[in-house]
N, C-alpha and C positions, 0 to 999 in steps of 0.2 A: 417348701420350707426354706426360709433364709435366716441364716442360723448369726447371732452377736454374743460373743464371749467376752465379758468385762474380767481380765485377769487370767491369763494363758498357763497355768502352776497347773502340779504333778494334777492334778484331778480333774481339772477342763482339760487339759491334754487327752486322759483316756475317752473324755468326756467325746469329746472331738473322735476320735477313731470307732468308738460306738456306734455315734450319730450317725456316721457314714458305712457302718456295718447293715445300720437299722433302716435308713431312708436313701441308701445309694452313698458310688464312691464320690457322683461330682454336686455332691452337695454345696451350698452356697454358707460356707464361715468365712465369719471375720471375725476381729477379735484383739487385745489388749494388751500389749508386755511394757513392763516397766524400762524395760532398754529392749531394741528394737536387736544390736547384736547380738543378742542374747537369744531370742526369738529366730534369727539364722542357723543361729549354730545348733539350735533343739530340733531342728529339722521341722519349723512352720513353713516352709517355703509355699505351702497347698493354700496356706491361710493369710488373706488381706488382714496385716498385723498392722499395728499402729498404737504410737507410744502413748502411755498413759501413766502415770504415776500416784493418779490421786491425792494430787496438792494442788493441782489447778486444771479447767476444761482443756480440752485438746478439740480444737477448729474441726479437724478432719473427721471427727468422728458423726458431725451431720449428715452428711450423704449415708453410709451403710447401715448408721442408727434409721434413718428414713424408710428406708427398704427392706428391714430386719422384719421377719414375724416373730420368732420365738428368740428373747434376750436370757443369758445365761449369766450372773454377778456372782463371780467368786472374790471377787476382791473383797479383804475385812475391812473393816470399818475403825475408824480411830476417835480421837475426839471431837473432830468437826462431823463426827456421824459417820453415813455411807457416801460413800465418794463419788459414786454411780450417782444417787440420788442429789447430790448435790452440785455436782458438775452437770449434769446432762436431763435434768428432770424434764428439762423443757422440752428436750429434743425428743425424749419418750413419748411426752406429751403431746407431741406435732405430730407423732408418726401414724397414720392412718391402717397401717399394716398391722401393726403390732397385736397377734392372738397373744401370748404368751410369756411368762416371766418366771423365774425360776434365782431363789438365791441359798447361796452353799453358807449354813450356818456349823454351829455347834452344840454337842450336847453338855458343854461349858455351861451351858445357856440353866441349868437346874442346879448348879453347887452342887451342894454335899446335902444325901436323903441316908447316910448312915448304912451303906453298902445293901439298900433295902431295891427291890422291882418297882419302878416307873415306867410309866409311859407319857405322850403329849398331852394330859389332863393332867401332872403333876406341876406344882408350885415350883416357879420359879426362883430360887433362891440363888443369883452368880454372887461371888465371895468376890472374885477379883477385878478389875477394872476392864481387862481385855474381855471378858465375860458379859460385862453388863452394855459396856458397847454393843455387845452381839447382840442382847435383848433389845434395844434400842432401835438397832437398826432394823430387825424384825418387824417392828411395828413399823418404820416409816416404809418397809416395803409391802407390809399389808394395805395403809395407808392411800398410798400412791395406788396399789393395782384394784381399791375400792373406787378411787376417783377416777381413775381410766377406763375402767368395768372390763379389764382382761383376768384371767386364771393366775390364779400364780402361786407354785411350789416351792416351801422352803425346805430342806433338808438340813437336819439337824445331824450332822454327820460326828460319829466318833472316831478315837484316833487312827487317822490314817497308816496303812503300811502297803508296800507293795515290791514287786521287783528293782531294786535301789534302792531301798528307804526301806527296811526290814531287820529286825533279828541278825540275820545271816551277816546280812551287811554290816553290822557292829560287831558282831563278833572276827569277820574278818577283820576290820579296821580296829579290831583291840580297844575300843568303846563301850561296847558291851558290859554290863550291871547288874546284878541281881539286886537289889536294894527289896528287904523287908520290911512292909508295916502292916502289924495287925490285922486281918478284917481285912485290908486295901485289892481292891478290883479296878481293872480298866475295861471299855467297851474299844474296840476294835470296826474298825471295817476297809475289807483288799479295795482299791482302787477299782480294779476294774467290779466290783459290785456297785462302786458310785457311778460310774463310767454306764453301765448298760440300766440304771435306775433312773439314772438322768434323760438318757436317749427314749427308752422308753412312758418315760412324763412329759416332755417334749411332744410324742405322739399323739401321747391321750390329753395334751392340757392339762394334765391334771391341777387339780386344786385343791391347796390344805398345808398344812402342816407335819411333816410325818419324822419319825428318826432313823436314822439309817445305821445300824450297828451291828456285830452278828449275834447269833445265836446262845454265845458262851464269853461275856464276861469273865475274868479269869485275875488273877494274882501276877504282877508283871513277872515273878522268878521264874513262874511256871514257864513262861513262855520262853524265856533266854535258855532254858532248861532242854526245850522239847527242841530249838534251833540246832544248838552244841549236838544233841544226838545226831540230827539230821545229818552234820558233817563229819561227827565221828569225835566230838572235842571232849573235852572236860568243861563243865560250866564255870564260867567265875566265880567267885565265894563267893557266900551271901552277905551282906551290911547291914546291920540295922539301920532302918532311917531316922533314927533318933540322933545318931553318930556320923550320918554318911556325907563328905560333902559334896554340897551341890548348889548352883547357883539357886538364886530369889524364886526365878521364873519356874526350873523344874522341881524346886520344894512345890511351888504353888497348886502342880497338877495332883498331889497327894494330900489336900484339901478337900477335892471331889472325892468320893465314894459312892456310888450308884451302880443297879445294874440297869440299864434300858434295853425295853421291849421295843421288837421292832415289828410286830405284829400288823399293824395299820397299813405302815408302806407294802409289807405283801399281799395286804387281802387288795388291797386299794389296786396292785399290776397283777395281780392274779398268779403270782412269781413264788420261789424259794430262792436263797442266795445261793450265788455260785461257789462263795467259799465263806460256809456256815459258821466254822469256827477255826482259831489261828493255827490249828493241825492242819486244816487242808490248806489255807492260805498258803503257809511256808512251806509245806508241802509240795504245792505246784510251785511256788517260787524257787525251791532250792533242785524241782526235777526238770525244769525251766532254765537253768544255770550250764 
């Protein structure tokens, strides 16, 4: 397996450590950062990096795209579409090698179902522009891996959190929110459960559509709630979100209400998640600490 990662961020990173959990440590990745310093200092030094930005093709990335079997695109998508696809389609298209394809979506991708249970046979309804981008590009990566006749896994991933990027970590950093609305639920999923769902569809090829979220949907207070005990705090008050402020972008994620089922991607790896719901996640994050 020669592994190509479009977009080196928190979740190809664990994705990466996985990989090489799962298929050995001298696995062959390369892989994409939008500044190549930045990519030193996160400690890629294992991984052939190479700048990419997705405002125009980058030369270099012919040779290891050639020799790649299984390609990993996390990079989002903007208004000129998927960047991957549009920068380098060709070079996909040349590679002889190429089993496998695999792109890191959103469950952005369904709007608002009125905090009801969905899964990947529900209607698409994105509300916001970054959303429907994501629909978009979904299809042109369907698209492309129908005309090339390889597998290819999109994972509809919910909101990420993990070690750094958590609860815990806001409420250290005095960030931390309880903001109340009605009815309002988020889907959740730890890093390292995209990290070992990835490495293991990588394995199997897998092929399809699936969403990757845990088990328990939940009220965001609830969870800045369960963090604070973890450390021993007081929670911050709660807001109404009728009253609360807050920039365009994070009113926007309170638009969505759904819960998703993540049923499919487990029967599909034969798995249960490693951290089910955001007790065990912060859980191990904050015994981790």
């Amino acid at each position: 397996m020669k592994v190509f990662i479009f977009g080196l961020g928190f979740s190809a990173r664990a994705a990466v450590r996985a990989l090489r959990e799962t298929c050995g440590a001298d696995l062959d990745i390369a892989g994409t950062s939008r500044s190549l310093d930045r990519a030193h200092a996160l400690g890629l030094e294992r991984i052939e990096v190479h700048g990419f930005d997705g405002t125009a093709p980058c030369e270099s990335l012919r040779a290891p795209l050639a020799r790649a079997s299984h390609v990993i695109a996390s990079a989002p998508p903007g208004e000129g579409g998927a960047p991957v696809l549009r920068f380098h389609a060709d070079d996909l298209m040349a590679s002889d090698r190429l089993e496998w394809l695999c792109y890191f979506s959103t469950v952005g991708v369904y709007g608002d179902h009125g905090g009801a249970w969905i899964d990947e046979t529900a209607e698409l309804r994105p509300l916001n522009l970054r959303s429907r981008w994501r629909v978009a590009a979904e299809q042109a990566w369907r698209d492309f891996a129908a005309k090339r006749r390889v597998p290819l896994t999109i994972l509809r991933l919910a909101g990420i959190y993990g070690p750094g990027r958590s609860g815990l970590d806001k409420l250290e950093a005095g960030t931390a929110r309880r903001i109340v609305k009605k009815g309002q639920v988020f889907n959740r999923i730890h890093v390292e459960d995209i990290a070992r769902v990835t490495a293991l569809a990588a394995r199997a090829r897998l092929s399809g559509t699936f969403n990757l979220a845990d088990d328990e949907p939940a009220p965001p207070q609830e969870v800045v709630s369960y963090a604070a005990g973890l450390i021993g705090r007081s929670p911050p008050p709660e807001v109404d979100f009728e009253i609360a402020e807050m920039t365009p972008m994070a009113r926007s994620f309170y638009s969505d209400n759904k819960r998703v089922a993540n049923a499919a991607i487990k029967k599909a790896l034969g798995i249960e998640l490693l951290y089910p719901t955001y007790r065990h996640g912060l859980t191990a994050i904050y015994e981790g600490l």
